[in-house]
N, C-alpha and C positions, 0 to 999 in steps of 0.2 A: 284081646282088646288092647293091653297094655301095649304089646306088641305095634300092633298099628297105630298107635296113637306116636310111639318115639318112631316107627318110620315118617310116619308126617310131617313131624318135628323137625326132622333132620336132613326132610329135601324141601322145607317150607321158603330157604330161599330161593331156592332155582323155580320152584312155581310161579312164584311172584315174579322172578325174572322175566319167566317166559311170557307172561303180559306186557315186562315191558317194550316203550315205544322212542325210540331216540327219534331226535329231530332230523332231516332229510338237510343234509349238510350241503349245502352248492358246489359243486367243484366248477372251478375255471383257472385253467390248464396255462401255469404258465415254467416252460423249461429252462433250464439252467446249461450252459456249458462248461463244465467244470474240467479243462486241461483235457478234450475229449469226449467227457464222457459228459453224457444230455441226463440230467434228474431232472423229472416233476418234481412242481410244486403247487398242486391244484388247490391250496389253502392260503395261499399266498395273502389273499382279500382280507383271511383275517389277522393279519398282523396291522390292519388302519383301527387303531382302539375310540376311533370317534366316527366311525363306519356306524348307522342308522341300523345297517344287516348286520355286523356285529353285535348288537347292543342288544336285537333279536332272538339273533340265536345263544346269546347270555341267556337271555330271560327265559327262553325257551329249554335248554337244556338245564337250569336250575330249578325249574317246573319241574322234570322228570327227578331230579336229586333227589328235591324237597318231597314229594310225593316216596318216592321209593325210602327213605330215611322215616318218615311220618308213620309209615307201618311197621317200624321197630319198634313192639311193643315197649323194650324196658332203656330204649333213649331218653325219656327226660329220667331214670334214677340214676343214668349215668351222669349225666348235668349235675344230680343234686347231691351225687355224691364228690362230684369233683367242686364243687360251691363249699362243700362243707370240709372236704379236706384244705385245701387255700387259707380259710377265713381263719386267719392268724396274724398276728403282728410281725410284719420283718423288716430289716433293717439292712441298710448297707453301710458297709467302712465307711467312718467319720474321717476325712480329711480336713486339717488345719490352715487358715489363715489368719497370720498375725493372732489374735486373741480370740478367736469362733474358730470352733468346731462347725461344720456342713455335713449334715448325712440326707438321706431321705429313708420313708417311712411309710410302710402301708397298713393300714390299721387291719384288711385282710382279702373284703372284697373290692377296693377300690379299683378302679379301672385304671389310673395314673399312685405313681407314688407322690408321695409331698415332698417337700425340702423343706427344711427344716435347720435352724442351726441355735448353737448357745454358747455362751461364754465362758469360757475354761471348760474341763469336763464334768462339772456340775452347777451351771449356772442356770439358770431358768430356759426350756425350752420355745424357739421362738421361727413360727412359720414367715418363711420366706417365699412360696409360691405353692401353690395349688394347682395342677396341670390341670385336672377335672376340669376347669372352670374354661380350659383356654377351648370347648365345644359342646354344643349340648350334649351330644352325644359320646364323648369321652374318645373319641379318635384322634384328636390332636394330642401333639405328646412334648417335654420336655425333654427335645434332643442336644443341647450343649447349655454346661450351665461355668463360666471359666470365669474367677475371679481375680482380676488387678493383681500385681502383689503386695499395692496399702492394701488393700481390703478394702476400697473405697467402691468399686465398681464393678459390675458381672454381666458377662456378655449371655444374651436369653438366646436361645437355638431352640427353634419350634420347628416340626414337622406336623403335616398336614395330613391326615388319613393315612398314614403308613408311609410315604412319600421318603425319598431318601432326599429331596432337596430340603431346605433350612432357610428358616426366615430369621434373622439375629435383630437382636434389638441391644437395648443399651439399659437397665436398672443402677439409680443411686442404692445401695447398701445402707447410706445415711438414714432415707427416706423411707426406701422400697419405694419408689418408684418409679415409673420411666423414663428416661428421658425422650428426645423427638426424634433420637435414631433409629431405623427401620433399613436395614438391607436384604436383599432379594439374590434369587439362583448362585445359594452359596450351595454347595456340594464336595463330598470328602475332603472336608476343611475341620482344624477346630479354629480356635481363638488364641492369639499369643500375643499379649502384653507388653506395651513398650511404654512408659510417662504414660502421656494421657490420649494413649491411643491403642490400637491390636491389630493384629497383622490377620489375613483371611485370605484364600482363596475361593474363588467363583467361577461362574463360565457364562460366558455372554445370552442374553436373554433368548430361549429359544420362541418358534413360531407358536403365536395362542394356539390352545388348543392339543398340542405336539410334546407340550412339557415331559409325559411320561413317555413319549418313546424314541425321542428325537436322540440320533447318537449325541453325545456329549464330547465337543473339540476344544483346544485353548485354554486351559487352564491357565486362570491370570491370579497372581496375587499381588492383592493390593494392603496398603495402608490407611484406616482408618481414625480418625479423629476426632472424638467426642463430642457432640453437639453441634457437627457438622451431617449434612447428605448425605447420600451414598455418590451421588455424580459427582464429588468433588473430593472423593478416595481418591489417595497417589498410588498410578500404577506402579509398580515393585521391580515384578519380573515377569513375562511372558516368552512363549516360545514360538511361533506361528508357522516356523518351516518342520517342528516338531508336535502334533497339534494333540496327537497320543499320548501326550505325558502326563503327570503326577507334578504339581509344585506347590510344595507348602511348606510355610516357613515359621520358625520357633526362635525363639529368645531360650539363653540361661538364666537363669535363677537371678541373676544380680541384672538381666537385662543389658549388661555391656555387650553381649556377641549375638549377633544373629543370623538365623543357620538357612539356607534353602536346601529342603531335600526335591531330591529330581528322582522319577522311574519312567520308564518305558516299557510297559508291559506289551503294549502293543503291538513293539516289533518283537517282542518273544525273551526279551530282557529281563532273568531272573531278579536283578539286584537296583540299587542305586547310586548314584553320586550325591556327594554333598559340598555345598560351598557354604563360606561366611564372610560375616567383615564386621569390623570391630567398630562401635559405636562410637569411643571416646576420639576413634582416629577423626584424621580432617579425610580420609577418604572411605566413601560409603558405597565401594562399589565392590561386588561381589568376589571372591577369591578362592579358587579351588582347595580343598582338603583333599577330596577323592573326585577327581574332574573329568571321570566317563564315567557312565553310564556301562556296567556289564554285568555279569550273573552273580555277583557279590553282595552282602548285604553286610550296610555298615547302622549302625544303630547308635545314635548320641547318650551317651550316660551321664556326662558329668563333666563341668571344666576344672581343673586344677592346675591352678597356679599359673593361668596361661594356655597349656596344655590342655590336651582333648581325648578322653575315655569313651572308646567307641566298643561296642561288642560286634562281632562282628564274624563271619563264614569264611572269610577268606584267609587259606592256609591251614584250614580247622573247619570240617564240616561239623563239626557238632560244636563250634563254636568258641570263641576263646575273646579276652578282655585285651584291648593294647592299646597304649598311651600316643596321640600322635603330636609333633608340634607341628604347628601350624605355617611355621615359620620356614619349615625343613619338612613337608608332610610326605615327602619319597616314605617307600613301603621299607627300603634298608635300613631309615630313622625311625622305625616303630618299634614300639619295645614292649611285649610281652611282659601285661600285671596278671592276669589268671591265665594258666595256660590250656589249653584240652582236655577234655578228659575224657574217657571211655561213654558217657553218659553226653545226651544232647544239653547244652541248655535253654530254657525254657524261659526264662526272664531274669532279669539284673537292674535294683532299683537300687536306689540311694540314699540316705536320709542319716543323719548325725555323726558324718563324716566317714560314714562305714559304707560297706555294698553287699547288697542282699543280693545269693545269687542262687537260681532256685535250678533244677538239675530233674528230669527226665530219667528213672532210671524204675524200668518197663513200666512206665506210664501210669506211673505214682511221683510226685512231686520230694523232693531231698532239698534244702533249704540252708546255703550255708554262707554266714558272716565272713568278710574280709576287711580288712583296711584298705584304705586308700592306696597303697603300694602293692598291692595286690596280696598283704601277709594273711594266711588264715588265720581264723580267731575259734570258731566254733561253729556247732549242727545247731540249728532248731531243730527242736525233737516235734513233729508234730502226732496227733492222734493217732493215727491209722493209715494206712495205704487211702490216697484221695489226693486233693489239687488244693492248693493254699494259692491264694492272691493278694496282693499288695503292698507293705511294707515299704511303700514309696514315701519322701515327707522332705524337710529342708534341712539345711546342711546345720542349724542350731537347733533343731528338736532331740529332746530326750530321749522320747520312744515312738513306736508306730505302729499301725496296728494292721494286720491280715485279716482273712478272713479262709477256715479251711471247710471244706468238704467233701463227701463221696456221694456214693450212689442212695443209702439211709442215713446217712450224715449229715442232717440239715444245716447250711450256711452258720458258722459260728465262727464270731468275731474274738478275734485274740487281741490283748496289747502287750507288747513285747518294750522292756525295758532294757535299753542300749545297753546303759553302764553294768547292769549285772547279767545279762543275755535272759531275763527270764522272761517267761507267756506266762498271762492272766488272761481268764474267759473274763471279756467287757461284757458280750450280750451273746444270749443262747437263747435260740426261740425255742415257742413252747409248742409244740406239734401235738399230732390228736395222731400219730399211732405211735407204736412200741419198736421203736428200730432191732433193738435187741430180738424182734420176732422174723428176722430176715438175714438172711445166707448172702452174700458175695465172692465168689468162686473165679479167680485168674487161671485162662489154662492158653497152652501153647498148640494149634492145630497145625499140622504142614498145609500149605497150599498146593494147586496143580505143578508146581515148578520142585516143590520140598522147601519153601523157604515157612519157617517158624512163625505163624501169624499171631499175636495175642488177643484174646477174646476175654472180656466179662460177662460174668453168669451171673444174673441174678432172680432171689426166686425165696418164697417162703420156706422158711424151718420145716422140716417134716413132708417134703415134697415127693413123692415114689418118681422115681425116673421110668416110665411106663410105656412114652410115646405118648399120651393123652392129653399133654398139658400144653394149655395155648400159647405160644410165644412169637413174642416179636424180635424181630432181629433186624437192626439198625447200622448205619457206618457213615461214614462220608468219605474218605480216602483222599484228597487233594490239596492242593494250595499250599502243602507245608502246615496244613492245622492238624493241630492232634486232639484225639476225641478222649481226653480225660472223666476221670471218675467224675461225675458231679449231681448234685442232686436235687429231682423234680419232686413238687408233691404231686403233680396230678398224675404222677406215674404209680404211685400209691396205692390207689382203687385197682389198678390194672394187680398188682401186684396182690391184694388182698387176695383175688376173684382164685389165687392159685394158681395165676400165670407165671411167666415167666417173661423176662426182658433181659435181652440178649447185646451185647455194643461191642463189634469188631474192630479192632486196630488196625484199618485197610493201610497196605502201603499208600504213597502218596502225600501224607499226613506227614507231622514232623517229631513222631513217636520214637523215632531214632536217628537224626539228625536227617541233615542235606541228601546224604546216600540213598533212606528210605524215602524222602521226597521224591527222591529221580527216578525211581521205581517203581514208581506210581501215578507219573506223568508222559506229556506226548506220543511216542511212540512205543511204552511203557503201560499204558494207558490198561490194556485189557487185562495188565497184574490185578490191579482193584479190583473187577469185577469175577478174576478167577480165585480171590481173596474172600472173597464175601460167597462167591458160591460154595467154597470148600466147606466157610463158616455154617451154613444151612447145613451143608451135607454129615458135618461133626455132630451138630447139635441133634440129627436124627439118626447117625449110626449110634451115638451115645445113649439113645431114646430119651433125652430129655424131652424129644417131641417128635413129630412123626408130619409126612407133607401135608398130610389131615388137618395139624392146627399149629403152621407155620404162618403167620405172614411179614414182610419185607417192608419198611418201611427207612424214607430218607426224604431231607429239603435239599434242596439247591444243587449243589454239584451231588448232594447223595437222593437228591431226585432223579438225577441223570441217573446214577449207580443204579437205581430201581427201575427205568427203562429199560436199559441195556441188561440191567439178569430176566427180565424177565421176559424180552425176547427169545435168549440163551436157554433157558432152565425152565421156561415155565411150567415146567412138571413138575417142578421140586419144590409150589408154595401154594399153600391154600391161597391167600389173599396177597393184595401185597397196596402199599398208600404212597403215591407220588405228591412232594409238596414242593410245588412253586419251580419245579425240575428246568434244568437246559436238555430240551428235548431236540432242538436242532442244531445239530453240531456244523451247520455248512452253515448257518447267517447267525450265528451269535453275535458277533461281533458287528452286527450292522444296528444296533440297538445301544441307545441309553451307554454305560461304562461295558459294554459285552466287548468289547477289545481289549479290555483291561486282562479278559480271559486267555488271547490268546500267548502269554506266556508258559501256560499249563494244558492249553490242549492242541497250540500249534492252528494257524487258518487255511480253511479250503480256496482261500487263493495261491495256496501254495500246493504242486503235483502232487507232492511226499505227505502231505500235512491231509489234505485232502481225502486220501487213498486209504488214511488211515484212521480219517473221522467217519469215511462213510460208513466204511466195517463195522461200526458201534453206535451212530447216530440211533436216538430212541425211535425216531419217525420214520427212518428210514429203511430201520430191520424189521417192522411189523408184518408177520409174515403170514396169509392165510392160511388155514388148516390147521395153525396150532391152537391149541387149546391153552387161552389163556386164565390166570387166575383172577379172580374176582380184583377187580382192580378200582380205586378211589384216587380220583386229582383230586389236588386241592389249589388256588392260586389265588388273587387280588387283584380288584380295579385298579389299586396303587401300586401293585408291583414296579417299580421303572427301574430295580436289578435288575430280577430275571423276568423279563415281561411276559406277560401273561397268554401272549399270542402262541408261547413255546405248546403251553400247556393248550392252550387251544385248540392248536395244531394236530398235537397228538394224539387228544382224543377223539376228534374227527377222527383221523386217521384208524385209529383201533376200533371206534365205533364201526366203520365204515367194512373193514375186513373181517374183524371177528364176527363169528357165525355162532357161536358155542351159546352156554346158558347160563355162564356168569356173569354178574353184572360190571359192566366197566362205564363208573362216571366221573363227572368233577360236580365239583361245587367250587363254587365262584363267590368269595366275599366281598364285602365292597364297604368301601372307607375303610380296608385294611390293605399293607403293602406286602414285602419280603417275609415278613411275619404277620400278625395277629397286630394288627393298632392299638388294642386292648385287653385289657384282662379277661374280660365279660366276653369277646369274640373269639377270644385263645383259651377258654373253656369250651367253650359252643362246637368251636371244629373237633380235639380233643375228645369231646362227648361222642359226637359221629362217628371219629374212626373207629373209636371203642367197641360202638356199634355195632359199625358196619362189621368190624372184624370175628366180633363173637355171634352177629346172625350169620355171617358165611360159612362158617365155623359150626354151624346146628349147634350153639353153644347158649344157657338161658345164664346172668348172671346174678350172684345173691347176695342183696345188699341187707344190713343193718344198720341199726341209728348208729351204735358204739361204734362202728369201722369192723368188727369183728364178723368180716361174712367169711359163707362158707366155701367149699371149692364149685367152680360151676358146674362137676357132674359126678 
């Protein structure tokens, strides 16, 4: 009897499967000639997001989600245990002006955090804004909150459902309250401060209705001024025979210099130029520092004395400090204040005439004090192998404070005293489990080429490496982002249950400078995915787990990474979770900022570019007959990064050829974008995957109130 009863158990999803019924997708066939070669694109239709048959077959294949999700029996204890791990106070680094402290604060379920600030670091604390309030439903969010440097005034940056566009407003600091400024379609801009005005970029109002998919051209920035319009901003700088670029412009600290940075990703341009001009001059008209545009990357630090501290790739892939004058800014007048070093680095802030310069070395954070001449002074010792943030402040603060953590390391803020180099914990939250009850394991795997990939293990104290234990394995590989230690609590529960979670250091990332970036990108491209498959295949010659209770999960460019292995490999994963993916590598770039991509994956209007996206496009390699793994989209009405049409697309498309018995859906959230708009709906999905992962898995999981459950078999 027992016997039959765990047989039942354990092919309980595919029964269910086998009932289900996807929605009968329309195809209408429209071809592409790409240098020759003819691709369909019989989904074409649905990339119009205000399509009446789009909106349809939303609702229609969410039906099927929500039905098939509803018969997991132990989904809402996933929800309530992930509500109950959260609901805790946490804080972010307090940053200073003039006399107030600004931090924000969530007391634990909140769906927005507060801001909050007080006077010296013990003065009364005193709310400055409430995001909650800015929707009934807590989907709007406090996306730029940048303060004057009196202290008099803070520019409000609101997003709309997840939306990456920004609405700015204008707050007295006096009052708290607003003044009659209100500007619109500001996008990858922040706010930079000049007297009684701030510098912003935007892009011309697109067609109603079009906002979320409309590609994004022109980037203007303008100048604003307090208590004035928006139609009566002074234009800045614009570029219109360049319409792919990047322009946005900053002030120093004292506001005499003001910087425009320029990129062109578009044409496939790793780096940037930068110009300025000096406020006190009688001429305000812009002046080259670094005056092309090429695969260089120069980064503002700091003015001294005139002079200009840029960090910067060129000459030094892993990065190196040098002094330019502005006056004489040839590369043979720059002078080397930190030189290279065997380790990438990773960030260079500044604050009480010193330079924090934080240092990469195998993707643990090293933290180390200079002077202004580039003289070293000292290490911060920090806790553990993990990722330390911020140390940023002005050029008369005493001290500053970081914030470090890992993987069981929850977020803890330091204040680090200049004059004597020492760290004091400010604020340590207080978490409801036992870190001390969990293992993080750094190991080195070869990839299919022999190149040394680094992976973190992590996983409960006392764990038998058996093959049985369910784990996820994650990555992203691109852009020059590197996927450091850091740490979730909703990953918590996953981890109680006995599992394990798994985070590859795919090439592509900037885990070892510029070199591993290029390694990982355009015609490089299929390193990442033979990086993350090796990762699987370690993790179950190791038997920390077995393709039984594997699943693959990644967002955005490591949503692609999850289409493309599991074309490749799909034998090699129980499940696997696609979030918010670029699943068509031939029209990214005809969307919203998707050109901004083609520096990193190259475009198929180009033969070479082309030849070599289609090889790996997610929609493109679906191949009947394979047997694929249980597979979960996940994307957003507001996505307008990676638009949502990708994921659309694709599922169609996998619905449409896989024949097999595992279930492949999306779910589709709405009034959320790139991520989760909220706290409350960044639970909800979370809950699902969990889910979905441990029913595909024939896995039951066992909760208690204390957090202390058992293994789920």
């Amino acid at each position: 009897m027992k016997k039959s009863i765990l047989f039942l158990l354990w092919f309980l999803p595919s029964l269910a499967f086998a009932q289900l019924k996807y929605p009968v997708t329309e195809k209408k066939v429209v071809t592409d000639n790409y240098n020759g070669v003819k691709v369909d694109d019989p989904y074409r239709w649905m990339e119009d997001d205000n399509s009446d048959a789009v909106t349809q077959w939303v609702n229609q294949e969410n039906a099927v989600t929500t039905g098939y999700l509803s018969k997991i029996p132990f989904r809402a204890q996933w929800l309530s245990r992930l509500q109950e791990i959260v609901n805790y106070p946490r804080y972010t680094t307090p940053f200073r002006v003039k006399e107030y402290y600004y931090f924000y604060k969530n007391d634990g379920l909140q769906n927005q955090s507060l801001l909050y600030r007080q006077k010296g670091l013990n003065g009364a604390t005193e709310l400055i804004l409430d995001p909650n309030k800015f929707s009934s439903d807590g989907t709007n969010s406090l996306a730029t909150f940048a303060v004057s440097k009196d202290g008099h005034y803070a520019v409000v940056g609101k997003s709309t459902g997840g939306s990456d566009w920004r609405t700015f407003l204008v707050m007295d600091l006096t009052t708290l309250k607003y003044l009659p400024d209100s500007l619109a379609w500001i996008k990858v801009s922040g706010a930079s401060w000049q007297g009684d005005g701030f510098y912003y970029s935007r892009y011309p109002a697109t067609e109603k209705g079009k906002e979320l998919s409309t590609k994004n051209e022109n980037h203007q920035v303008y100048y604003h001024k307090i208590g004035t319009s928006q139609d009566q901003d002074k234009l800045i700088y614009e570029d219109p025979a360049n319409p792919q670029r990047f322009h946005g412009v900053f002030t120093s600290e004292d506001e005499r210099y003001v910087f425009l940075n320029i990129s062109d990703r578009g044409k496939g341009k790793q780096g940037n130029a930068l110009w300025y001009f000096d406020s006190q001059s009688g001429d305000q008209k812009f002046k080259p520092v670094i005056k092309e545009v090429g695969d260089y990357n120069y980064g503002f630090v700091d003015e001294v004395n005139g002079k200009f501290l840029f960090r910067t790739n060129d000459g030094a892939k892993n990065g190196r400090l040098i002094l330019i004058d502005p006056k004489n800014p040839e590369s043979s007048n720059w002078k080397t204040v930190v030189a290279e070093k065997p380790e990438v680095i990773s960030s260079v802030n500044e604050a009480g005439g010193k330079l924090f310069v934080s240092y990469l070395k195998d993707v643990s954070d090293r933290v180390y004090v200079y002077d202004e001449s580039g003289k070293y002074e000292r290490e911060i010792k920090l806790p553990t192998l993990g990722s330390a943030s911020g140390f940023g402040g002005w050029k008369d603060d005493k001290s500053v404070f970081y914030s470090f953590t890992s993987f069981t390391f929850p977020p803890t803020i330091y204040k680090y005293d200049i004059a004597t180099g020492q760290s004091s914990v400010f604020r340590k939250p207080e978490v409801k489990f036992n870190p001390d009850d969990y293992v993080t394991e750094q190991v080195f795997y070869p990839s299919k080429d022999g190149t040394k990939i680094p992976m973190f293990i992590v996983y409960k104290k006392g764990l038998q490496k058996n093959g049985k234990n369910p784990t996820v394995l994650t990555g992203y590989g691109g852009f020059n982002i590197s996927s450091n230690p850091g740490f979730s609590a909703t990953r918590i529960p996953w981890l109680e249950q006995g599992a394990i979670y798994a985070l590859a250091n795919l090439r592509g990332g900037s885990e070892y400078g510029e070199k591993w970036h290029q390694a990982g990108m355009r015609f490089n491209k299929q390193n990442v995915f033979d990086d993350f498959i090796a990762a699987a295949e370690f993790l179950v010659n190791k038997n920390y787990t077995s393709k039984d209770y594997l699943c693959v999960q990644g967002g955005s460019n490591g949503g692609l990474l999850i289409g493309a292995v599991i074309n490749q490999r799909p034998d090699l994963f129980k499940c696997a979770v696609a979030q918010a993916g670029v699943m068509d590598m031939l029209r990214f770039q005809k969307f919203t900022i998707g050109w901004n991509w083609i520096a990193e994956y190259g475009s198929s209007d180009s033969a070479a570019d082309f030849k070599n996206l289609y090889a790996y496009s997610p929609i493109h390699n679906i191949k009947p007959g394979l047997n694929y793994p249980a597979t979960l989209v996940t994307t957003a009405d507001h996505d307008d990064r990676v638009v949502p049409a990708h994921s659309f697309k694709y599922i169609a498309t996998l619905q449409d050829k896989y024949v097999g018995v595992n279930p492949v859906l999306i779910r589709i959230d709405t009034r959320s974008g790139h991520g989760a708009s909220n706290l409350i709906k960044g639970l909800e999905v979370t809950s699902d995957i969990y889910s979905f992962i441990f029913y595909n898995m024939g896995l039951t999981p066992k909760f208690s109130s204390t957090g202390k459950e058992k293994k789920a078999f």
